[in-house]
C-alpha positions, 0 to 999 in steps of 0.5 A, a space after each residue: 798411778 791409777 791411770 797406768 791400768 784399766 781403772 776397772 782393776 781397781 775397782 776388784 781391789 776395792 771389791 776384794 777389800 769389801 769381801 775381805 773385811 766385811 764378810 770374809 772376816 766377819 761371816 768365819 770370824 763371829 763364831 770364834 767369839 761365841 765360846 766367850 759370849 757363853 762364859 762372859 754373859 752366860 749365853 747358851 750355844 743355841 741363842 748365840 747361834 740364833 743372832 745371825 740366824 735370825 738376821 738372815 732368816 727375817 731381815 736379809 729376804 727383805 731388806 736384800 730386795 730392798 738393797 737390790 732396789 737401790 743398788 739400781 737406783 743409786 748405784 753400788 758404790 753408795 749402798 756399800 757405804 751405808 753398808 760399811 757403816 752398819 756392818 763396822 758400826 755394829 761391831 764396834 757396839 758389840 764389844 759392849 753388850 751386857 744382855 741377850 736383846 743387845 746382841 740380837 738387835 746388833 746382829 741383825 744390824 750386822 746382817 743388814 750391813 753384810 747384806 749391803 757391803 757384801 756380795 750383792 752389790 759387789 758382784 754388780 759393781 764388777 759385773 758392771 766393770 766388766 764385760 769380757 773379762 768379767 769371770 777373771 774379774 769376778 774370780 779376783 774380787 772373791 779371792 777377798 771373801 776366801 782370804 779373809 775366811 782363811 785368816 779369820 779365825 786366827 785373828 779373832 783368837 789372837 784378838 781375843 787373846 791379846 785384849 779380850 773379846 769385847 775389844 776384839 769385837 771394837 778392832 775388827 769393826 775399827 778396820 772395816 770402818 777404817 779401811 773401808 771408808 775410803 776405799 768406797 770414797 776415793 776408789 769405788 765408782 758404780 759404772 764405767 760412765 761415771 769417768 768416762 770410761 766403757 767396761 773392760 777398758 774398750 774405747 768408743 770406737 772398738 766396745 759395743 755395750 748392746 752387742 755384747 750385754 742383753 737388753 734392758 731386762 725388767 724384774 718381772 719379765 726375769 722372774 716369769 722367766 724358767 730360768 730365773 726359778 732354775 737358777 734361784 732354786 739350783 742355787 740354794 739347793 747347792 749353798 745349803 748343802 755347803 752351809 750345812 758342811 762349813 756348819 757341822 764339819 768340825 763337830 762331826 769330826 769331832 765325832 768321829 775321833 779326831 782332835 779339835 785342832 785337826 779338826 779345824 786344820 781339815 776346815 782351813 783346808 777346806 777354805 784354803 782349797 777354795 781360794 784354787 777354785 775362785 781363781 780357776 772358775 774365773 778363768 774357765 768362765 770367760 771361756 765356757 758356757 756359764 750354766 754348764 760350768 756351774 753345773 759341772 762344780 755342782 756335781 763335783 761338790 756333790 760327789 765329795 760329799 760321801 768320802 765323809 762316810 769314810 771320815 775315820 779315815 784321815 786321807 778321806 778327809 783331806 781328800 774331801 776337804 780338797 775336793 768340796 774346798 775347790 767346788 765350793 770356791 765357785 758357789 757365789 761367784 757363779 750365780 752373778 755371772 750366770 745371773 748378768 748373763 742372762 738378765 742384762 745389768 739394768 736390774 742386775 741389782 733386784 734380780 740377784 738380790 732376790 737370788 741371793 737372799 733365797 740362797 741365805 735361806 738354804 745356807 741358814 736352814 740347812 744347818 738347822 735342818 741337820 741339827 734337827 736330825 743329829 739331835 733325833 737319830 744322833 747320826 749325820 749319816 741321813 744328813 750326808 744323803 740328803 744334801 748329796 741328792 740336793 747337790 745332784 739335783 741343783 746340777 741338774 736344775 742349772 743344766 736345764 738353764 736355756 742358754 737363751 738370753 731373757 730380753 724385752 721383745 
């Protein structure tokens, strides 16, 4: 049966797998278990935030440019593995934390695993896959991350519910490590060669990989490169702006009057848009100019950002929500593919780690940042300004990005 198709495509169900479980499901579902840690071990609200704000904040930068490392090293398919077994293994742990150094040290090691089972070396296992067709594949294998971020929360708390949160934390990390095991054993491979196959299914005779992929690019020719720091830049700008929404959407919400539940059924809208977007940018992708459709979601993420002004308004809300759902749905898919474009695959692994990681900074400081400020002037109103002119200035950093291809000379 794996033969009747490109095996490529099997390689984007493995990748939506990934993305479904070990980051869709674990990124939108921890916080669901943050009400319990309060009321069963007496956590506050900011040291239950703070675990994975402290992976991402000290650990991802580094072992990310570590993971990007042996992503070129070793392959995808391994650094998933251990991936896997980091981001399972610490949940199933999870579930039997007694203290606040257990739940520090095992949320780092979440997102360590995150970091290596989740989009970066994803995003180059597809990207090596695929050439041609490589934004519909792409769009496809994110589709996971969208759907597991959907269903997340109603499947924690319906864990939660039904056998308490320390057995809910066991089941999820049971799944992952069940499910995905062998996925990444039997189906994952890294390149195309390892079968004897070329990317997007082409025979010998009928796909050039030099015609069609830039040169070898080295990580130090990238980063001397305008492009890299436009890209790098532009990006976090946009994906702190999204972080600091997805963050504090249903508390400012909350603010304004509306109930928890519709709250929460706005952010499902939000997340259920976004799947829309992931698809269609798939398509447009192999279609376009790359930086230029990035540029264009950018700005469209950026002008929905003031209907929340007119947020007492239930119809400014869902248009919102609609609106910067469907923008948001292209935030990480598009950095591999711009990235691949201009850089080549030989180091795609390094160069997007360095990216990403600077990107998880932006998704983790922001929300801070905003907290800050609501604290001092007990207003979001500053917050919104600030992240819409971050959002217009990342479209106009990715615009600038030269259509040029980075090589050696």
């Amino acid at each position: 049966m794996l033969k009747c198709v490109f095996y490529g495509w099997w390689i984007v169900v493995a990748a939506f797998l990934n993305l479904f479980l070990a980051v869709g499901i674990v990124y939108y579902g921890l916080p669901v278990f943050y009400v319990s840690l309060v009321e069963s071990l007496h956590f506050s609200r900011q040291q239950v935030a703070f675990g994975i704000f402290l992976g991402f904040a000290l650990v991802a930068p580094v072992s990310g440019v570590v993971v990007g490392a042996l992503i070129d090293r070793l392959g995808a398919r391994r650094v998933i593995l251990l991936g896997i077994g980091l981001s399972g293994g610490s949940l199933v742990l999870l579930g039997g934390i007694r203290g606040l150094w257990q739940y520090y040290l095992l949320c780092i090691a979440e997102v360590v695993g995150y970091v290596m089972a989740g989009p970066i070396p994803n995003q180059v296992l597809v990207a090596n896959w695929f050439c041609a067709k490589r934004g519909r594949a792409m769009g496809y294998a994110y589709l996971g991350l969208g759907v597991g971020g959907t269903l997340s929360p109603l499947l924690i708390h319906w864990l939660i519910e039904s056998w308490g949160w320390r057995n809910a934390f066991r089941v999820v990390g049971a799944i992952i490590l069940v499910v995905l095991f062998p996925v990444g054993v039997f189906i994952t491979r890294s390149l195309p060669r390892e079968m004897g196959l070329f990317a997007d299914g082409a025979g010998a005779g009928s796909f050039a990989p030099a015609a069609s992929e830039p040169e070898r690019t080295s990580v130090r020719l990238a980063v001397r490169s305008a492009n890299f720091w436009l890209l790098l830049a532009g990006s976090t700008l946009a994906i702190g702006a999204i972080g600091t929404v997805i963050f504090h959407f249903v508390l400012f919400l909350h603010d304004q009057g509306h109930s928890a539940e519709w709250a929460s059924r706005a952010l499902s809208l939000v997340l259920t848009s976004s799947l829309g977007g992931r698809v269609a940018v798939g398509y447009l992708a192999d279609r376009f100019t790359l930086k230029n459709l990035m540029a264009l979601f950018y700005l469209i993420l950026s002008l929905a950002i003031p209907l929340l002004f007119l947020s007492s308004h239930s119809i400014a809300v869902l248009a919102f929500s609609a609106i910067f759902g469907f923008a948001m749905g292209a935030d990480y898919m598009l950095i591999p593919l711009v990235t691949a474009h201009n850089f080549g695959l030989s180091a795609l692994g390094k160069i997007l780690a360095l990216i990403i990681m600077a990107d998880s900074l932006g998704q983790t400081f922001g929300p801070v940042l905003a907290g800050r400020i609501y604290d001092t002037r007990h207003s979001y109103d500053l917050v919104w300004l600030i992240i819409t002119a971050a959002g217009i200035l990342s479209t106009i950093l990715i615009y600038f990005i030269s259509a040029r291809r980075i090589t050696h000379n």
